[in-house]
C-alpha positions as CSV (number, residue, x, y, z in Angstrom):
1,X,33.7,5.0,68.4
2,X,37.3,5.0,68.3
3,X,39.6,6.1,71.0
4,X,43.0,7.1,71.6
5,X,45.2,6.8,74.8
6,X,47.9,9.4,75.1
7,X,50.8,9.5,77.6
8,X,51.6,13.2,77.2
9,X,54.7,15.3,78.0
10,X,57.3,14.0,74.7
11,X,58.3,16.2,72.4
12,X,57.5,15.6,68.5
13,X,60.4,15.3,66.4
14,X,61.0,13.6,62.5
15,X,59.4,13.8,59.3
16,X,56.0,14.0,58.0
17,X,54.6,14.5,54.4
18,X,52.2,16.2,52.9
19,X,49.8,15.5,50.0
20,X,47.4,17.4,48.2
21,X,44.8,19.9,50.4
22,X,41.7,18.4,51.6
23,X,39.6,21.3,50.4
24,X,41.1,21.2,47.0
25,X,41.2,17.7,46.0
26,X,37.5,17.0,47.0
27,X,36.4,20.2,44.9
28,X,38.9,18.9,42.1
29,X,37.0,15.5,41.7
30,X,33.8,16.9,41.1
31,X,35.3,19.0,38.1
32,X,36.0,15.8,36.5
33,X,32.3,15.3,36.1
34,X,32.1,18.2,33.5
35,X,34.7,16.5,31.1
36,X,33.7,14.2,28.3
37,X,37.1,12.0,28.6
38,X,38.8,11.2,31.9
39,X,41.0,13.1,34.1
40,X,43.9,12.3,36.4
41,X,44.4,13.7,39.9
42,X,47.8,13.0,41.3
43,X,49.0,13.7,45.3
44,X,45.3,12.9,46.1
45,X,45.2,12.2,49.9
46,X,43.9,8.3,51.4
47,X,41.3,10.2,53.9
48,X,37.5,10.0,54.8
49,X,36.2,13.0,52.7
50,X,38.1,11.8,49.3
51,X,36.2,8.1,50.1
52,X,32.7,9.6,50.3
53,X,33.1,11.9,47.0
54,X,34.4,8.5,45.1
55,X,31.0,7.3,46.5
56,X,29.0,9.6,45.4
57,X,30.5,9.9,42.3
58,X,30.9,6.0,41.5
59,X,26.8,6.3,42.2
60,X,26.9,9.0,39.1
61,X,28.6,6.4,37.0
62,X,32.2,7.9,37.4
63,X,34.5,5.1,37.1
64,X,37.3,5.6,39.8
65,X,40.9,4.4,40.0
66,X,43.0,4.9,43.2
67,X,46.0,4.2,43.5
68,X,48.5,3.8,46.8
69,X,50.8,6.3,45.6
70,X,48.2,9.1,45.7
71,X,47.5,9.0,41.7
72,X,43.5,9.5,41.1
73,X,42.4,8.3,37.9
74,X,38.5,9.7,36.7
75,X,36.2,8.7,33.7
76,X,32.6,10.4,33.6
77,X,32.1,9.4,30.4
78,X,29.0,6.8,31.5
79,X,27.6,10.0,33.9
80,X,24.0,9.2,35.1
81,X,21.6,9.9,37.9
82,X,21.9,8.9,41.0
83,X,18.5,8.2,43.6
84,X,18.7,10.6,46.3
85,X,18.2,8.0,49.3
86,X,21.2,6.3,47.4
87,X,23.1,10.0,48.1
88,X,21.8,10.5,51.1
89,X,23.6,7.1,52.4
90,X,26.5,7.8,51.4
91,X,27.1,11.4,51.8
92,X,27.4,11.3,55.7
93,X,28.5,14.4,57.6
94,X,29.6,15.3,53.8
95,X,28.5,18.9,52.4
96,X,30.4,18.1,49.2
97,X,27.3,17.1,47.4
98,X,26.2,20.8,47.1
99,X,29.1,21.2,44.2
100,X,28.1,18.5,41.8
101,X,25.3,20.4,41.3
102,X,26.1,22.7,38.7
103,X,28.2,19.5,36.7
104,X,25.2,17.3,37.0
105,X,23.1,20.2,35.1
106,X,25.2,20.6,32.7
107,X,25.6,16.7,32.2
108,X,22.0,15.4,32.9
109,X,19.6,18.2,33.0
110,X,18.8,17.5,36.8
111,X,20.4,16.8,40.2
112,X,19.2,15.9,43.7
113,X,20.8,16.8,46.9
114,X,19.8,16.0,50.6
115,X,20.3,17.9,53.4
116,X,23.6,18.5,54.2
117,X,25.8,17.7,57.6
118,X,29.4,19.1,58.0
119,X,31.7,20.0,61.5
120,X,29.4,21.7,63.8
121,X,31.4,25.6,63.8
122,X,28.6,27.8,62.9
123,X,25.8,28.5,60.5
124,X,26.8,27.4,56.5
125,X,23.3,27.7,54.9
126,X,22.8,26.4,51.0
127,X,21.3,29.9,50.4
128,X,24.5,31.3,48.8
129,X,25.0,28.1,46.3
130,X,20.9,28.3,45.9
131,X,20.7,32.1,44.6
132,X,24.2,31.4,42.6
133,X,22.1,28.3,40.7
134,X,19.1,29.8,40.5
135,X,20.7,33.0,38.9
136,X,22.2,30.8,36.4
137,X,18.4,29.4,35.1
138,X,18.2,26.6,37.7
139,X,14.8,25.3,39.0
140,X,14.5,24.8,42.2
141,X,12.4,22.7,44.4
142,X,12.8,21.4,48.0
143,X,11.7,18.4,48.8
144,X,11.4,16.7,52.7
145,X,14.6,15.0,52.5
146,X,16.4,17.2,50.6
147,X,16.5,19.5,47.2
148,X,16.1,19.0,43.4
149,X,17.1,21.1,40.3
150,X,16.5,20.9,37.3
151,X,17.3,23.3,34.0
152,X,14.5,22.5,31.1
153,X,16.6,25.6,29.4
154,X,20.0,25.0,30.0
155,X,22.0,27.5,31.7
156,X,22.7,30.4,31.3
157,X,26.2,33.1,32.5
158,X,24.9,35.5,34.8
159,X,26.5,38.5,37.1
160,X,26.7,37.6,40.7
161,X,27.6,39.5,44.1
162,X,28.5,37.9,46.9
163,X,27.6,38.9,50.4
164,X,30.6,37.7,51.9
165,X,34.4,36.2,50.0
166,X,32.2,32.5,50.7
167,X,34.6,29.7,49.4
168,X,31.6,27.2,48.5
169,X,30.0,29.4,46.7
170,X,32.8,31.0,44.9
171,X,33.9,27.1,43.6
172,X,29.7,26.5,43.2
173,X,29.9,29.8,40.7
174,X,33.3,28.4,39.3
175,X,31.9,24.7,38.4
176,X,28.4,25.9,37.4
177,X,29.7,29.1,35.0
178,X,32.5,27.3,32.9
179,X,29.8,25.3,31.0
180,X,26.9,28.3,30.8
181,X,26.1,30.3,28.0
182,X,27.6,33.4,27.9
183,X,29.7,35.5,30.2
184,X,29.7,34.9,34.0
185,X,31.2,37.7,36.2
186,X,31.5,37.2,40.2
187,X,32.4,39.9,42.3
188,X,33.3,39.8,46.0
189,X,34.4,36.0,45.3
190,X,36.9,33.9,47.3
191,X,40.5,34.0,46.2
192,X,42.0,31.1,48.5
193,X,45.2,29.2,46.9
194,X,42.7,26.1,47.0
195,X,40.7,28.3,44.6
196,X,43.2,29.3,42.5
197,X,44.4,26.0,41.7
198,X,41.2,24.8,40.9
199,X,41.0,27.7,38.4
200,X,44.1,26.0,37.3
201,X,42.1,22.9,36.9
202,X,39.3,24.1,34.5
203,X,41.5,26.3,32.6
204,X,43.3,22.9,31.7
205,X,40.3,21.3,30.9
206,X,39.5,24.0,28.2
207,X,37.5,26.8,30.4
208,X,38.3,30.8,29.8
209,X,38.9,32.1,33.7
210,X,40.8,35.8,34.6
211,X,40.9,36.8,37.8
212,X,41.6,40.4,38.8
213,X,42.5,42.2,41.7
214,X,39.6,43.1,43.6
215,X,37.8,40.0,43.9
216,X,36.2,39.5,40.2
217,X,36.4,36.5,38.6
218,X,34.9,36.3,35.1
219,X,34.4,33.3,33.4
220,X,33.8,32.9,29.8
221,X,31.6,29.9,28.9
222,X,32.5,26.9,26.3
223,X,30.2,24.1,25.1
224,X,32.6,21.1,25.8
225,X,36.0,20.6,28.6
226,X,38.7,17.4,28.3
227,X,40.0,15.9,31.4
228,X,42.5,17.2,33.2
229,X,45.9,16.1,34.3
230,X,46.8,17.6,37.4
231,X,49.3,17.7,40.9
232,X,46.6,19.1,43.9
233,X,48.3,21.5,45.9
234,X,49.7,20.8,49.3
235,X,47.6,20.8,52.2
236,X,48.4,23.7,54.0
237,X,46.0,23.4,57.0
238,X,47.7,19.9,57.9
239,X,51.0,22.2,57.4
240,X,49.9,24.4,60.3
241,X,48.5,22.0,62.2
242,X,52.0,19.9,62.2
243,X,54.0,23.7,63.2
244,X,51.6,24.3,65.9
245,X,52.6,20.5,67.0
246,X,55.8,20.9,67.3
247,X,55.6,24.4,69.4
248,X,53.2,22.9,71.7
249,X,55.8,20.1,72.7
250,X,58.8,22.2,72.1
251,X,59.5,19.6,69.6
252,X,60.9,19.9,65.3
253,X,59.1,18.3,63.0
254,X,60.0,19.0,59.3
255,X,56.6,19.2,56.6
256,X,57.8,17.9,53.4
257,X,55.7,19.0,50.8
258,X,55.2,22.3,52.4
259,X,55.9,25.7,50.4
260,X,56.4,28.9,51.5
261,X,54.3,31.4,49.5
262,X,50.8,29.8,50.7
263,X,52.2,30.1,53.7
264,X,53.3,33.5,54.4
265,X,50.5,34.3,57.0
266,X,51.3,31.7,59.1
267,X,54.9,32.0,59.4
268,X,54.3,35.6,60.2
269,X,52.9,34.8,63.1
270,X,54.7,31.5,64.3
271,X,57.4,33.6,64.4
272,X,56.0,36.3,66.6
273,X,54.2,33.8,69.2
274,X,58.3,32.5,69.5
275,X,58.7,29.6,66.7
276,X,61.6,29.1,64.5
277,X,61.2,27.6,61.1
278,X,64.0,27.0,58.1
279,X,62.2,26.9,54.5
280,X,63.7,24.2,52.2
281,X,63.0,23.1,48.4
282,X,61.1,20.4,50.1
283,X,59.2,21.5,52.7
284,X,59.9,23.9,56.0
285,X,60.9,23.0,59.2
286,X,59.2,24.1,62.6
287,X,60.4,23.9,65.2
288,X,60.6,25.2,69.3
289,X,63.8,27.1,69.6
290,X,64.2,27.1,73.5
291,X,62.9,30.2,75.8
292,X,59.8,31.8,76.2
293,X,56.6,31.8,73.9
294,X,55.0,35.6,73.2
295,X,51.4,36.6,73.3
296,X,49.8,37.3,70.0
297,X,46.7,38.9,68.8
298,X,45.0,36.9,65.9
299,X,42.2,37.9,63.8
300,X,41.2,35.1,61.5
301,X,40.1,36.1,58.0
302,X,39.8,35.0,54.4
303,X,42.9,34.6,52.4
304,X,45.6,36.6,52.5
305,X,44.2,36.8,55.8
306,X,45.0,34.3,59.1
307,X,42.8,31.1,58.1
308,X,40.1,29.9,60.8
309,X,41.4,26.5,60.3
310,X,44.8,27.3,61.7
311,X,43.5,28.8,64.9
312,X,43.0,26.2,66.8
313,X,45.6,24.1,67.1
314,X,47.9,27.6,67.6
315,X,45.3,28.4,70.6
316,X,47.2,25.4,72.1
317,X,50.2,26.7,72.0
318,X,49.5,29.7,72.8
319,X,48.7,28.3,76.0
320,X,52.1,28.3,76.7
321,X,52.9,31.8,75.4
322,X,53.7,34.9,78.8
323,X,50.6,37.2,78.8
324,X,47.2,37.2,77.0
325,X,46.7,36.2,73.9
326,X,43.4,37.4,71.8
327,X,41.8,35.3,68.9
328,X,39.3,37.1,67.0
329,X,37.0,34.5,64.9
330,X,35.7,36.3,61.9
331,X,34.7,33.3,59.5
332,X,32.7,31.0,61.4
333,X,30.7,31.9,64.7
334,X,30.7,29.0,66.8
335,X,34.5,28.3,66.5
336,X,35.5,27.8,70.2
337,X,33.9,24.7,71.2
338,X,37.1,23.0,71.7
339,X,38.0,25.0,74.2
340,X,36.2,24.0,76.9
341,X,38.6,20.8,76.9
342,X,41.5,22.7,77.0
343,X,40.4,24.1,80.0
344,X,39.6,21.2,81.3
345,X,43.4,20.4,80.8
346,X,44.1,23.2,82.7
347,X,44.4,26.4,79.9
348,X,42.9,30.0,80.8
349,X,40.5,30.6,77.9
350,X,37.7,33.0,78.6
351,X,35.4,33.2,75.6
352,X,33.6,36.3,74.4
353,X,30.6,37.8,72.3
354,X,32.7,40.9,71.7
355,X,34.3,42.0,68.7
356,X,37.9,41.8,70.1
357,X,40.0,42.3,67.3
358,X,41.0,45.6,65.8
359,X,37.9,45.5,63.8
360,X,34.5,44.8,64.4
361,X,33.1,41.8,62.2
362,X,29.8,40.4,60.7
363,X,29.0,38.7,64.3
364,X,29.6,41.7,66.7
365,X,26.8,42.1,68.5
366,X,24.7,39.2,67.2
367,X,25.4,37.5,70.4
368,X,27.8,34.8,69.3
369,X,30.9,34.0,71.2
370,X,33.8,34.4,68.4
371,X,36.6,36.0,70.8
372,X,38.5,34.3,72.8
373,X,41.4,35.6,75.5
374,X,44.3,33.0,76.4
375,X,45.7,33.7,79.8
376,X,49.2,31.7,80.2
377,X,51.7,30.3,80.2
378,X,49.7,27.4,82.2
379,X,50.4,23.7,82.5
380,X,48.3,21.1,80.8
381,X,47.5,17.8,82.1
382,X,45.7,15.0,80.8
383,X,41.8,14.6,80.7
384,X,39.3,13.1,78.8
385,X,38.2,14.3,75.6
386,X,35.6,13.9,72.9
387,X,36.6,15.3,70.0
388,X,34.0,17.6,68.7
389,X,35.0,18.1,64.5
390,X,37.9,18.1,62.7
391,X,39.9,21.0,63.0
392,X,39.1,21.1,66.9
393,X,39.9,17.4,67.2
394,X,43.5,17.2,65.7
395,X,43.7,20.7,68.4
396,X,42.8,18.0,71.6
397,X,45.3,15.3,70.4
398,X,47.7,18.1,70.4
399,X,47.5,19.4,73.8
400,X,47.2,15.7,75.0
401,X,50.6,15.1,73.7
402,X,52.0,18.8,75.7
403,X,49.8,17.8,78.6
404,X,51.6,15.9,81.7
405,X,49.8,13.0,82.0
406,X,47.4,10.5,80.6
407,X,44.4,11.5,77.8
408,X,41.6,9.3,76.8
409,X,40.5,11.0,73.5
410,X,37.4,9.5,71.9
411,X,35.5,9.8,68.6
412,X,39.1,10.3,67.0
413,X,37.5,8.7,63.8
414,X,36.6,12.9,62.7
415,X,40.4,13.5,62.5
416,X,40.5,11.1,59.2
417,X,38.5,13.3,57.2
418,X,41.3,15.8,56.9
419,X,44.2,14.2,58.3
420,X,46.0,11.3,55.8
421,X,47.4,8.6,58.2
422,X,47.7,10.6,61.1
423,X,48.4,7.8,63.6
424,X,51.1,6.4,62.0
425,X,52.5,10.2,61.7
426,X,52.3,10.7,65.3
427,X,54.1,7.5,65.7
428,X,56.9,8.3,63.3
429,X,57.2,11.3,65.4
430,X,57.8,9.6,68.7
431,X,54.4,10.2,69.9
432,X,53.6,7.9,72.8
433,X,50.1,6.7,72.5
434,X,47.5,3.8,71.9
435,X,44.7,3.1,69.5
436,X,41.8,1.0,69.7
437,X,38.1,1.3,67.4
């Protein structure tokens, strides 16, 4: 288990860049699978998640090139079965293996999937991409280690409603529908920039994809798609994550690679908890511009909405902000795990089952504690910390470099599934830390 030793209390300050976005480039990979020549991925991040998808695809008979400089290069054209304890091994904490579904039907008639790990934040069942396979003539049938499809008639385009915007399922629909028979309309689908470039991504590669206003995606099916050539957008989470670093330690760190339009959101509120930031050609620049941080209310949401994934490391900051600060967690219900280190550090974070945002949401009153109320400004001092998942754990390291003090942050191996060289980040930034495995 790896562990990081943090002397806290120096601001961040320099340069770090940005490749493409975890939850693209994973999803982007598998789409390869449906070609019949091979595709090329460029800006691809060097991170955990992207080395278990080559796995599992290299187990499918993808032949895999990766290069230092970020360029992917992908050729399905020897596509086979894989065995599922062969999957299972190399999946991990992985829920990726859900999406090559759909591909693998298309390609081989069958796939096999085990049962699936992922950050502990609340409930993400299989039912959604289940119900989306089995409406488009799937066969399903679970098995004690995991599940197996088949489609002895092909598949088929079907019409499909979903519950809730879910982005899995959305991309499941997307990867599954391009290469159906017939006419696949979703309604009520995700519309995250992630998603949207991987629209980008089939279209390239031959598929017939419109996207209208209120959530309907239809998608027009063809018999055969080319590889793709392809730039993954930038990693906007990692973006956040970087702004809310530099407001925690009253620090300026500039995020090449950055853009403003995916951005939006964000900067909206940055700038009303008290950040500053300058947009360039090449990226934006946050920073802390001196005085006193201002209480926000947040209510996390699917895009355009406040993403859950940059919640938590701006709870940090905000425990720095004058007054109370409310976070309402809408997306997943079991968000606010990390907390309880940060008060251990010394933040004022009281955690609720109550809807506290302006609007109720799907987990009012179904006793789950997705509000949370930030008291400060409070000082933080050092403590130490297990990081829980990914999003939560890059949130710890971040108050151990505000806190006064020394942190001892453990299991910090998480914070490489999302996060490209993040050590050697921190230490380009002036962070003040050690690093042993």
């Amino acid at each position: 288990m790896s562990q990081m030793t943090i002397q806290g209390g120096k601001a961040l300050t320099g340069r770090v860049d940005l490749r493409g976005a975890k939850n693209l480039v994973t999803k982007a990979m598998v789409a390869a699978l449906l070609a019949d020549s091979p595709s090329l991925l460029r800006d691809v991040p060097h991170i955990s998640d992207v080395e278990v998808v080559s796995r599992l695809l290299q187990l499918h008979g993808v032949t895999i090139d990766f290069q230092d400089n970020g360029e992917m290069r992908l050729d399905p054209t020897n596509v086979k079965s894989a065995r599922m304890v062969d999957i299972d091994a190399h999946a991990g904490s992985s829920r990726i293996p859900i999406l090559f579904c759909g591909p693998l039907l298309h390609q081989l008639g069958e796939a096999f999937i085990p049962d699936l790990g992922g950050c502990h934040i609340g409930d993400r069942p299989i039912d959604f991409h289940l119900d989306v396979l089995r409406n488009f003539g799937a066969v399903i049938e679970k098995l004690p280690n995991g599940t197996r499809m088949s489609a002895p008639d092909g598949l088929h385009g079907a019409k499909i409603s979903l519950p809730y915007p879910s982005v899995g399922a959305t991309e499941q629909v997307l990867l599954t529908a391009v290469r159906s028979e017939g006419i696949t309309e979703l309604s009520g689908a995700a519309i995250e920039p992630e998603i949207v470039d991987l629209i980008a991504i089939l279209q390239k590669m031959g598929a017939i994809i419109s996207v209208d206003t209120d959530r309907v995606i239809r998608i027009e099916g063809v018999k055969r798609l080319d590889g793709y050539t392809h730039r993954a957008l930038f990693d906007r989470n990692e973006a956040a994550s970087w702004a809310a670093a530099a407001l925690a330690t009253k620090g300026d760190i500039f995020v090449g690679g950055a853009r403003q339009p995916e951005m939006m959101t964000f900067l909206n509120v940055f700038r009303k908890v008290g950040g500053a930031f300058e947009i360039e050609d090449d990226g934006i620049r946050f920073f802390h511009p001196g005085g006193e941080l201002q209480p926000v209310v947040i209510e996390t949401d699917v895009h355009p909405g406040f993403m859950t994934d940059w919640q938590q490391p701006l709870v940090v900051a905000l425990t720095q902000a004058k007054g109370l600060s409310i976070v309402h967690e809408t997306v997943y219900e079991n968000r606010f795990g990390f907390t309880e280190a940060l008060n251990q550090m010394g933040a004022q974070i009281q955690i609720y089952r109550e809807c506290l945002g302006g609007n109720p949401c799907r987990f009012g009153q179904r006793n789950f504690y997705h509000s949370a109320v930030i008291s400060g400004p409070t000082e933080l001092h050092g403590a130490d910390i297990r990081v829980p998942d990914l999003r939560g754990g890059f949130s710890h390291i971040v108050a151990a470099l505000a806190a006064r003090g020394t942190s001892n942050v453990t299991n910090v191996q998480l914070i490489s599934r999302g996060y490209e060289h993040f050590l050697s980040k921190l230490e380009s930034l002036g962070a003040d830390f050690t690093y042993s495995e």
